[in-house]
Structures are given as structure tokens and as C-alpha cells.
GUTORRO-661335 format. One record per residue (C-alpha): residue number from 1; x, y, z. Coordinates in steps of 0.02 Angstrom, whole numbers, plus 50000, padded with zeros to 5 digits. Last residue first. Layout:
+-----+-------+-------+-------+
| seq |    xx |    yy |    zz |
+-----+-------+-------+-------+
| NUM |     X |     Y |     Z |
...
+-----+-------+-------+-------+
END
This chain:
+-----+-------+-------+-------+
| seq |    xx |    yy |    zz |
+-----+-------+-------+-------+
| 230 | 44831 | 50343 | 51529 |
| 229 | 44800 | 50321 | 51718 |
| 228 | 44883 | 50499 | 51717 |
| 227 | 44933 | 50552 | 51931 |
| 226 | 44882 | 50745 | 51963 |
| 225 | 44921 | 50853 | 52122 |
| 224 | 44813 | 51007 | 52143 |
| 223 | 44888 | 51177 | 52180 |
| 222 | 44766 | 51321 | 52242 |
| 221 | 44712 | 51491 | 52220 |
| 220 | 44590 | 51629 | 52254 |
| 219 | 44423 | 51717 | 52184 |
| 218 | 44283 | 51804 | 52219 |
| 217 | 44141 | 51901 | 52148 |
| 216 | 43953 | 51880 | 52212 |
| 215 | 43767 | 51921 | 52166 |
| 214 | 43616 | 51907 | 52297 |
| 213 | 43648 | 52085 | 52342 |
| 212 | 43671 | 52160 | 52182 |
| 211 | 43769 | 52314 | 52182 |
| 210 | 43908 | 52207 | 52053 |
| 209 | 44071 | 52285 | 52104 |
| 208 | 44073 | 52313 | 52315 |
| 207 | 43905 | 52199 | 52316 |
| 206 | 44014 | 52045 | 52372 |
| 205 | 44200 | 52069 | 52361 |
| 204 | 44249 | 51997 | 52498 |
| 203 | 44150 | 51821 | 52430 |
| 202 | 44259 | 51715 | 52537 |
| 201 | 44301 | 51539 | 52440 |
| 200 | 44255 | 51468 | 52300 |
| 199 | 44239 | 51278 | 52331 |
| 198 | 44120 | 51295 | 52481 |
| 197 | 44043 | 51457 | 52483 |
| 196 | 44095 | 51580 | 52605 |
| 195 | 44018 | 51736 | 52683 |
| 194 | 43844 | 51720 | 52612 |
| 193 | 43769 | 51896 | 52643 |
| 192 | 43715 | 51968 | 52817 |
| 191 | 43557 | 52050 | 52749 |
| 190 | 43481 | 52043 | 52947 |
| 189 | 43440 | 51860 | 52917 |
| 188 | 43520 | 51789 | 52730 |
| 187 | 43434 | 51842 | 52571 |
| 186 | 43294 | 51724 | 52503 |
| 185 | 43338 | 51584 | 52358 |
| 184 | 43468 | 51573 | 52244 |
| 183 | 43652 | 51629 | 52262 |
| 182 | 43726 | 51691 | 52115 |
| 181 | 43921 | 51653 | 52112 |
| 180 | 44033 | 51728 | 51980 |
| 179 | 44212 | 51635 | 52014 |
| 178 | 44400 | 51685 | 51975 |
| 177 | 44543 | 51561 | 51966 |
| 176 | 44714 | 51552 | 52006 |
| 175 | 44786 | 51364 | 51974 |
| 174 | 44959 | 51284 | 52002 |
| 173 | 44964 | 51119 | 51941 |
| 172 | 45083 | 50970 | 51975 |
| 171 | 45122 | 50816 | 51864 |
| 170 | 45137 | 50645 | 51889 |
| 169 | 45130 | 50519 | 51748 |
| 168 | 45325 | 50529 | 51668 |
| 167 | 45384 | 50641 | 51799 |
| 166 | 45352 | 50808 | 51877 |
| 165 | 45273 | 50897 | 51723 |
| 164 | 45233 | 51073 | 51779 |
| 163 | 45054 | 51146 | 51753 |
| 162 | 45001 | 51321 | 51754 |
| 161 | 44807 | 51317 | 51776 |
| 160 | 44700 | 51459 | 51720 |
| 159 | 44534 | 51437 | 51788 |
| 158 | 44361 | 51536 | 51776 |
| 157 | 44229 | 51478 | 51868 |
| 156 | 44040 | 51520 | 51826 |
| 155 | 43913 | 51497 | 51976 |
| 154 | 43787 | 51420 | 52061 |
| 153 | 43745 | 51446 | 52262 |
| 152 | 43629 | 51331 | 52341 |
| 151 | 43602 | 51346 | 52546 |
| 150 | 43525 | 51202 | 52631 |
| 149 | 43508 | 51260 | 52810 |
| 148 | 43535 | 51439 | 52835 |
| 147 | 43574 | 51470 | 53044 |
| 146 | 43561 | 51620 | 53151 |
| 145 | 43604 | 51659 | 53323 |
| 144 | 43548 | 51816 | 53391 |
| 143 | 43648 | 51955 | 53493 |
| 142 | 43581 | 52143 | 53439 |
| 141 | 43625 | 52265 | 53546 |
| 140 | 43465 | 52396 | 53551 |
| 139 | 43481 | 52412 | 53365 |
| 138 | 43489 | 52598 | 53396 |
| 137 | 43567 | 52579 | 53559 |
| 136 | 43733 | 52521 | 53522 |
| 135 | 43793 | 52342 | 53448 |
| 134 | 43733 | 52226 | 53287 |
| 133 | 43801 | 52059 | 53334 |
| 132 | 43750 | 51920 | 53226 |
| 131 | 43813 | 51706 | 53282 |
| 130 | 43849 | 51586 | 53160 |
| 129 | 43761 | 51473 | 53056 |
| 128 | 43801 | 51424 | 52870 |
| 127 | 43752 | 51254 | 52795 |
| 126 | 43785 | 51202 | 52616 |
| 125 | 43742 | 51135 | 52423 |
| 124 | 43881 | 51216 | 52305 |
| 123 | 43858 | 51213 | 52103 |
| 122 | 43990 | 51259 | 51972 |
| 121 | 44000 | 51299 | 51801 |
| 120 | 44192 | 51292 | 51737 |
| 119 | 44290 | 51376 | 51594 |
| 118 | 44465 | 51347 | 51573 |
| 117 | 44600 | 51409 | 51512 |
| 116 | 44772 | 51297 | 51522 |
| 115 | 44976 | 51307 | 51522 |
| 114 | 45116 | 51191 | 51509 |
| 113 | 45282 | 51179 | 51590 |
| 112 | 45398 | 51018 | 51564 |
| 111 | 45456 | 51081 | 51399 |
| 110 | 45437 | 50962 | 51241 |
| 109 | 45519 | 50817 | 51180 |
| 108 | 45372 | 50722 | 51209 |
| 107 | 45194 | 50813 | 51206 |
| 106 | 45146 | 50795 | 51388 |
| 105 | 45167 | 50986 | 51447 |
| 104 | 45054 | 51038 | 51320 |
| 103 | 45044 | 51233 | 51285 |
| 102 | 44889 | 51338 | 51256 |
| 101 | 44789 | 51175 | 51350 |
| 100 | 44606 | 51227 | 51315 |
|  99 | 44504 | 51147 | 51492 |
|  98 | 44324 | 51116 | 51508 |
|  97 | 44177 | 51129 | 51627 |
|  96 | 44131 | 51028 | 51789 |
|  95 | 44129 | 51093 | 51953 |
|  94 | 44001 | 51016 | 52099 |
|  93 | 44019 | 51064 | 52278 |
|  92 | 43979 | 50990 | 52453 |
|  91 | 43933 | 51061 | 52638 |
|  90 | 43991 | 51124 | 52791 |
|  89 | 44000 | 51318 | 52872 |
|  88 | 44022 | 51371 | 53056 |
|  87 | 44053 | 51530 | 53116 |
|  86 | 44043 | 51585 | 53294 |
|  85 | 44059 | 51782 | 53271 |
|  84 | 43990 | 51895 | 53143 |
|  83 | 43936 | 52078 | 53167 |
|  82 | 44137 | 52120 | 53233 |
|  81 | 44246 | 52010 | 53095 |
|  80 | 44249 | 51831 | 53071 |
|  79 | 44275 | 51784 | 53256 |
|  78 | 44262 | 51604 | 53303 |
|  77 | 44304 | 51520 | 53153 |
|  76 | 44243 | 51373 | 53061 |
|  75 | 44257 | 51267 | 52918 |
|  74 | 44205 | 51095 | 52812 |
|  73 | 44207 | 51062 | 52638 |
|  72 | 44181 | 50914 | 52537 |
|  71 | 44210 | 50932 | 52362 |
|  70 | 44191 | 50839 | 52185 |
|  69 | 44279 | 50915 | 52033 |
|  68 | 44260 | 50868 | 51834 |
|  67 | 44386 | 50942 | 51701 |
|  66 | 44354 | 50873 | 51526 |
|  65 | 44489 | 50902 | 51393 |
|  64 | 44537 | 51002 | 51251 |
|  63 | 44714 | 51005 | 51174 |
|  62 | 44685 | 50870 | 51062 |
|  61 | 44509 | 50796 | 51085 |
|  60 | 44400 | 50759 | 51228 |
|  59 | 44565 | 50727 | 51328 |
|  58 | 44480 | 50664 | 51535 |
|  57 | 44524 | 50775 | 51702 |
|  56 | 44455 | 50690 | 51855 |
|  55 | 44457 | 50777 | 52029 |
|  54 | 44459 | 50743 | 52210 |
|  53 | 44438 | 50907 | 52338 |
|  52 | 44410 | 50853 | 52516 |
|  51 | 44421 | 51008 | 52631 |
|  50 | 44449 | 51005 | 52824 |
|  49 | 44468 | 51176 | 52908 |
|  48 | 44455 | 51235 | 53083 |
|  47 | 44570 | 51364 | 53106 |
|  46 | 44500 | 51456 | 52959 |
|  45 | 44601 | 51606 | 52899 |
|  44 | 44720 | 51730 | 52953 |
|  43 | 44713 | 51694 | 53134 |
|  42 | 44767 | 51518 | 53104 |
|  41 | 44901 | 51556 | 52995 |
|  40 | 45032 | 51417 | 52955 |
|  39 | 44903 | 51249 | 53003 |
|  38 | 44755 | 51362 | 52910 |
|  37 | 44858 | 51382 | 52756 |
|  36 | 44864 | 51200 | 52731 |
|  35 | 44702 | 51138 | 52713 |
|  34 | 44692 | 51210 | 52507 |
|  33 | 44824 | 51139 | 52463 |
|  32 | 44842 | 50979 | 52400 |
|  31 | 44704 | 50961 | 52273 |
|  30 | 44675 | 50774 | 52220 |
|  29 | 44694 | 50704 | 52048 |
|  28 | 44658 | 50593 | 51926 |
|  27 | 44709 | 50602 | 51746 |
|  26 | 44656 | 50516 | 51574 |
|  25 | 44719 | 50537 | 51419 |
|  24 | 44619 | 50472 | 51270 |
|  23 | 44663 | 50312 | 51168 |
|  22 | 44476 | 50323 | 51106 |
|  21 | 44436 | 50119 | 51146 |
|  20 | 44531 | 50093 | 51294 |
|  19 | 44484 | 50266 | 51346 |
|  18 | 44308 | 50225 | 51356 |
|  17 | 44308 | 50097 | 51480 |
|  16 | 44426 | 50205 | 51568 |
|  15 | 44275 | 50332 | 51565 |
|  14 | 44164 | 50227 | 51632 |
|  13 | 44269 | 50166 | 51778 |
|  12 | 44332 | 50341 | 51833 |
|  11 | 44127 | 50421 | 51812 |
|  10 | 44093 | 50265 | 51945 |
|   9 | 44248 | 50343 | 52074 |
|   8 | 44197 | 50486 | 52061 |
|   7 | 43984 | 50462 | 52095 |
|   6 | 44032 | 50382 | 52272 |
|   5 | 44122 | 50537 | 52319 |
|   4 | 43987 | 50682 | 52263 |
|   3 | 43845 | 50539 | 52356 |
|   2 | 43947 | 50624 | 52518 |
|   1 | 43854 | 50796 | 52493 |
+-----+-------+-------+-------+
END
């Protein structure tokens, strides 16, 4: 999961190789957000939460660009809900896709707001453990400790990302997204389906829409903070 971090900063140096021949614009940026609900609401979501989200954002041509995301993503809680207690997930993520800006909010003498679509396939490598609790008789009271080492999800991501120019090479983006996640491989013990996937989020909605129990819909939000090298 950590090689995600030493391949961002070598896919920064090639492509601002690049740009001094194309001209391109070229933004870095980190998300902001996403470890803060947990200090507001700890019962709401993760108490434990450290998430490391850097991304690159490269102009393929005007109005397109390149949107690549590396993540490192650790959580836990002790009490999900009454069948899952003790919950621990880590592990790494992979986006990359493109971005259609509708409205630039770098063209000069324009508005500071801009907005993007996006379309994103995405990749998470992690570890899930925790403890199952299936109570009364008829599972005789069920208390076993499971753990999934080296779970792969893949997915589709779909972004829209408002933007707002700060100043002349900082600007902020506010993104809601929604994700289709397939995770491969064998079902989790006792059918208890992946609860969070690192760069995602909960799947609440798992089976509720699709009826397939290895398929997932979710979705959330987050700001990211962007600086323009060029």
C-alpha cells in the first residue's frame, strides 16, 4: 500500500517534464477532509481514523484533464452495529480516470467558481477483522473473531467537483461522488459483507438496490485542497 506514495511523487516529475514541452496545467493536491468528521462526531463515525489522500490532476487538452489519486487508509470502531463489534480496517487505493471541466475557473476574467464530471476506475487492496455476534439460541450465541486479509474491491467512481478559485494557484474543491464497487474473490464469514472500502466509504446500501451480494453502491463527499505547479 505505501509503494502508492513513492509512485506520486515519480508520475509529478514525468509529467512536469512534459509540461514544459505541452504548456499543460498541472495541479497537486491533498484532500482535507475526510479525518475531520471523526474529531466532531466520534460516535457517528470512526474514532479512529487516519486517511492519506494525495492527488495529481494534469490538462490533456482544453477542458479535459487527468485526475490520479493515491490513498492510505486506516479505521476502527468498537461497535458498528449489534452482529459487528471490534472493527478494524487498513489498506491503500488506486483512482485514476478523467475530468470534463463544464466551466473553467482558471480562464482569466472569468468567475472564480467552476464545475467538473468525472469518471474514475478505482482499485482498493485491504484488511478487515472485527468481531461477529449472532445472539439467541438458534445460532447458539455466536461470538467469533474473523479477519479477511488482502481484500480487492474495483470499482467505477463518479465525481462532480465544484471548484472555487482561492487565489492565483490555489484553489478549493468540493466533490460528491458515487462509486460501483465489485468485490472479487469469496464472500466474507457468515455473509457479513465488506463494510468499508478504503476510498469509498460504507457500502449501506449493499444488496438493498443491486440483490447481488458481492456488488456494492455508495457514495459520500469530500473537499480536497489544490496548489497549480503550472
Amino acid at each position: 500500500m505505501y509503494r502508492f506514495f513513492v509512485l506520486i511523487p515519480l508520475l509529478i516529475i514525468g509529467l512536469e517534464g512534459r509540461s514544459q514541452e505541452t504548456k499543460h496545467r498541472i495541479y497537486v493536491g491533498l484532500d482535507i477532509f475526510k479525518n475531520i468528521p471523526p474529531l466532531v462526531d466520534k460516535q457517528g463515525y470512526f474514532p479512529s481514523t487516519l486517511i492519506i489522500e494525495p492527488i495529481v490532476r494534469v490538462e490533456l487538452a482544453k477542458r479535459l484533464f487527468l485526475n490520479v489519486q493515491a490513498g492510505y487508509s486506516k479505521i476502527g470502531k468498537e461497535v458498528i452495529y449489534t452482529n459487528l463489534t471490534h472493527y478494524r480496517n487498513e489498506g491503500g487505493y488506486l483512482k485514476t480516470g478523467v475530468l470534463y471541466a463544464v466551466t473553467d475557473e482558471d480562464i482569466p476574467g472569468r468567475k472564480r467558481f467552476g464545475i467538473s464530471l468525472g469518471l474514475c476506475l478505482t482499485f482498493a487492496h485491504f484488511d478487515e477483522s472485527g468481531i461477529a455476534q449472532l445472539k439467541g439460541a438458534f445460532f447458539g450465541d455466536l461470538h467469533k473473531n474473523y479477519s479477511h486479509k488482502g481484500l480487492n474491491v474495483v470499482g467505477v467512481e463518479v465525481p462532480c467537483n465544484l471548484q472555487l478559485r482561492l487565489a492565483h494557484r490555489w484553489k478549493l474543491n468540493f466533490q460528491p461522488r458515487i462509486n460501483l464497487l465489485y468485490t472479487l474473490g469469496k464472500k466474507t464469514f457468515l455473509d457479513f459483507p465488506v463494510y468499508y472500502t478504503p476510498g469509498a466509504g460504507n457500502n449501506q446500501m449493499e444488496n438493498e438496490l443491486l440483490k447481488v451480494p458481492t456488488t456494492d453502491i455508495t457514495g459520500g463527499c469530500t473537499m480536497q485542497l489544490f496548489y497549480r505547479l503550472r
